[in-house]
C-alpha positions in Angstrom: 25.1 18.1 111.6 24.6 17.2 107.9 26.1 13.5 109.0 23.4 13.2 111.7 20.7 13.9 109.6 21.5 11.5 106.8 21.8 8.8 109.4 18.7 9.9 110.9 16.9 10.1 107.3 18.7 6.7 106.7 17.0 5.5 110.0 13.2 6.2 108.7 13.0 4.3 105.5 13.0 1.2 106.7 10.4 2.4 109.4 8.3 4.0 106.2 8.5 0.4 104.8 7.7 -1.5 107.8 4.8 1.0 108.1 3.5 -0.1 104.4 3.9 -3.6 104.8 2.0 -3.5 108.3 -0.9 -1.6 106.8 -0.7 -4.3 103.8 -0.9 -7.1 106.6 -3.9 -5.8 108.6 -5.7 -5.5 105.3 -5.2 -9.1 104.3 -5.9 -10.3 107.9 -8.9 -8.2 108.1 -10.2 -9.5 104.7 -9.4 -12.9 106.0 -11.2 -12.4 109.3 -14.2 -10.6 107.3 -14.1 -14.1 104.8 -14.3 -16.0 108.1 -16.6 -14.7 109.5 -18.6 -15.1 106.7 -18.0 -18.1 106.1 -21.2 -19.5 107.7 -23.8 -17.3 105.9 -25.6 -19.9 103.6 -24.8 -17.7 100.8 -20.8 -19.1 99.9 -21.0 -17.5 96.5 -21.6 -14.0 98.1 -18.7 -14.3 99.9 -16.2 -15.8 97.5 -17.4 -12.5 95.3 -16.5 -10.2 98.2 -13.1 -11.8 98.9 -12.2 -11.9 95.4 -13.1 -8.0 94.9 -10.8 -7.5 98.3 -7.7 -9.2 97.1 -8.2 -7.7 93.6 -8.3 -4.4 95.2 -5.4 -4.7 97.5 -3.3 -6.2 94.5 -4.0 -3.0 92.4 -3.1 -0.8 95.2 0.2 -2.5 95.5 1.1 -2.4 91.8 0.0 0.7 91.6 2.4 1.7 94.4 5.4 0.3 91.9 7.8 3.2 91.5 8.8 2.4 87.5 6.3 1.3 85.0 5.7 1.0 81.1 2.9 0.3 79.4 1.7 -1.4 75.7 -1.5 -1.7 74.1 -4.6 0.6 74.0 -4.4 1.5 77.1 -6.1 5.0 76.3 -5.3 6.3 80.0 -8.1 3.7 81.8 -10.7 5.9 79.8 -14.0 3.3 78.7 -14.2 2.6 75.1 -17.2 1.0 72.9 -16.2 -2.0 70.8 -18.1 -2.0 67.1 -20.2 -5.0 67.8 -20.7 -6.9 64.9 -24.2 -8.9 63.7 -24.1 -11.9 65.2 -27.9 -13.9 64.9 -27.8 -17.5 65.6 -30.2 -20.1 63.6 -33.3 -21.0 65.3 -35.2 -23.8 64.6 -38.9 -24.6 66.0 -39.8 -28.3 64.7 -43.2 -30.5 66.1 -45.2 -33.5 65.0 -44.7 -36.7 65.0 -46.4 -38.1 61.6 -48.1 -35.9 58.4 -51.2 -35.8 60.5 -50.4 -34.6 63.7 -51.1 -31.1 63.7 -51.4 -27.8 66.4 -55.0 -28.9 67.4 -57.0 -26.2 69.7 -57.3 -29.5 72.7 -53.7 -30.8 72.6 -50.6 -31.3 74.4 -47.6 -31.4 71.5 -43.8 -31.5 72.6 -41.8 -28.9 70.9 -38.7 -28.9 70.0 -36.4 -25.6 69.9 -33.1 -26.1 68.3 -30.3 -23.4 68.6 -27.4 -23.0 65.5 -23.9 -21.6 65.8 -23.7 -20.5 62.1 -20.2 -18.7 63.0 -16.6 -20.7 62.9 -14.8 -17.9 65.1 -17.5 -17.2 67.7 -18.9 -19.0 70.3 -22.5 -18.1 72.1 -22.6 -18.6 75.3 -24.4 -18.7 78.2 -27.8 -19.1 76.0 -30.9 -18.6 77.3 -34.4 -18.7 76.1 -38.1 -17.0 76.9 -41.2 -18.1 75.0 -44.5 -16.5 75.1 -47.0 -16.8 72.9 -49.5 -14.7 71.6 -52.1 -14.0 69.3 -51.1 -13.9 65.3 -51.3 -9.6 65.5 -48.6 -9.6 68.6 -51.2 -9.3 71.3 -51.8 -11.5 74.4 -53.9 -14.7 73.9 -57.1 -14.1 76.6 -57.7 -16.6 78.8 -60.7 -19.0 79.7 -63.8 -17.6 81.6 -62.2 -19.5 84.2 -59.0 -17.7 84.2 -57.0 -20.4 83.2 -54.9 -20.0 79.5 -56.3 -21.4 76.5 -52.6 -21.4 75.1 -49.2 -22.2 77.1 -46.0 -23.5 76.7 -44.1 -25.0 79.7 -41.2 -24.3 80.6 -42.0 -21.0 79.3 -38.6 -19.1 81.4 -35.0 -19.6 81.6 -34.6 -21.9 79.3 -30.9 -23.0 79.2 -28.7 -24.4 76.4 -25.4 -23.7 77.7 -22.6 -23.0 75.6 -23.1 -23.5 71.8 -19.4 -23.9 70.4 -18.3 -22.3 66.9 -19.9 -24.1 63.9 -17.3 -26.6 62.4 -17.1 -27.0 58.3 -16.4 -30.7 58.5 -19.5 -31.2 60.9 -21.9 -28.2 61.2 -24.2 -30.1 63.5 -21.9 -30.0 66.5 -22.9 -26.3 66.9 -26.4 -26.8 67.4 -28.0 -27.7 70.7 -31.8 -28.5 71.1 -34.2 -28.0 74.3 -38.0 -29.5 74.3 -41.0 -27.7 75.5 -44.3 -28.6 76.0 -47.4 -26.3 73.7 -50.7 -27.2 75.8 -54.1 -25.8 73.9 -57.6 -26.1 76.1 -60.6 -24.7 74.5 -58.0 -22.6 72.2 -59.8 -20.6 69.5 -59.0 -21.7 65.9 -56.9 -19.1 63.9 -53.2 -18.2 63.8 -50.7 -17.3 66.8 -47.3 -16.4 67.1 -44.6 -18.5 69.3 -42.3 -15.6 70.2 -38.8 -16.5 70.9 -36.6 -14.2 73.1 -33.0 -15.3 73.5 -29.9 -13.7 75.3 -25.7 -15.0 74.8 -22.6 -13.9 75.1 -20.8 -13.9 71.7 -17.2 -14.9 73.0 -14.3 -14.5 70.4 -10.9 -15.8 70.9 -8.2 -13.9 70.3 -4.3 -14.3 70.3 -1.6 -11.3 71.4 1.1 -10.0 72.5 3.1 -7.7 74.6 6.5 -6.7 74.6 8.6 -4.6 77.3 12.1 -3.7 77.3 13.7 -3.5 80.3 17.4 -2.6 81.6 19.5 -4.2 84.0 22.0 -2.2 85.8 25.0 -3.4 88.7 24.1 -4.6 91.8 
């Protein structure tokens, strides 16, 4: 009896296996089927997201599924953690006129230039964008015209992109500065002071170097 049921225990792995990879199939050819299906919508990005989160998924379910493991690092048992962000504040520059004598006039359309400065060698800021508003010297909104229409605007005001701005280099600082030009238009503008507020978002990125070491044992076939 004992003999039976080893070969018949014997007989089910494989079958327990089969089982697993056949689940494993229909999930790849039903991600594949969702992805073409899909693949029509106007939106591609959307769906390159989806199928991306679907195979990342199914590949941490079958490595999760491994029956040995090890682990280096701070791995902290998948529990978040909070980085100590350190300052980082880029350089900004706001520069206008083209001679001594051309000033901020109250009727005038003056082309601004905003430039952007990496002052850090081991960072890079990317993905910068800019907002401008501006507003009246004691932070408060600039009223418009009787008409409705501003007295004060820049344009583009929104989304303003520089890109990437690498780390600043000792032997040529100026690489790490990227500029962008906007356009200040004043019409029946009241004389006094104003502020040009600058709002800016960025990814600092630092690039870092590692490693990771397992032992492992091989034993005979």
């Amino acid at each position: 009896m004992s003999t039976k049921k080893a070969s018949k225990s014997a007989r089910k792995a494989p079958k327990s296996a089969s089982q697993t990879a056949e689940r494993e199939e229909g999930f790849v050819q039903q991600t594949m089927r969702a992805a073409q299906a899909q693949a029509e919508l106007p939106n591609a990005a959307v769906v390159c997201a989806r199928l991306d989160d679907a195979v990342n998924e199914l590949l941490r379910k079958l490595c999760e599924a491994k029956q040995f493991g090890q682990q280096s690092g701070n791995c902290n048992d998948r529990r978040c953690q909070t980085v100590e962000e350190p300052k980082i504040v880029p350089c900004v520059h706001l520069r206008w006129g083209d001679g001594p004598q051309d000033q901020l006039e109250t009727e005038d359309t003056e082309v601004l230039c905003i430039t952007v400065c990496n002052p850090y060698s081991n960072v890079a800021l990317n993905d910068f964008t800019v907002q401008i508003f501006v507003l009246n010297a004691d932070g408060t909104l600039v009223a418009n015209l009787p008409d409705g229409t501003p007295s004060v605007q820049i344009k583009p005001e929104f989304m303003i992109c520089f890109g990437d701005i690498p780390p600043c280099d000792p032997q040529n600082p100026r690489q790490s500065c990227v500029s962008r030009e906007v356009v200040l238009m004043t019409r029946g503008a009241k004389v006094g002071g104003y502020q040009i507020f600058v709002l800016y978002c960025f990814q600092a990125c630092f690039t870092k170097l590692s490693a990771a070491a397992f032992k492992v044992e091989l034993v005979a076939s």
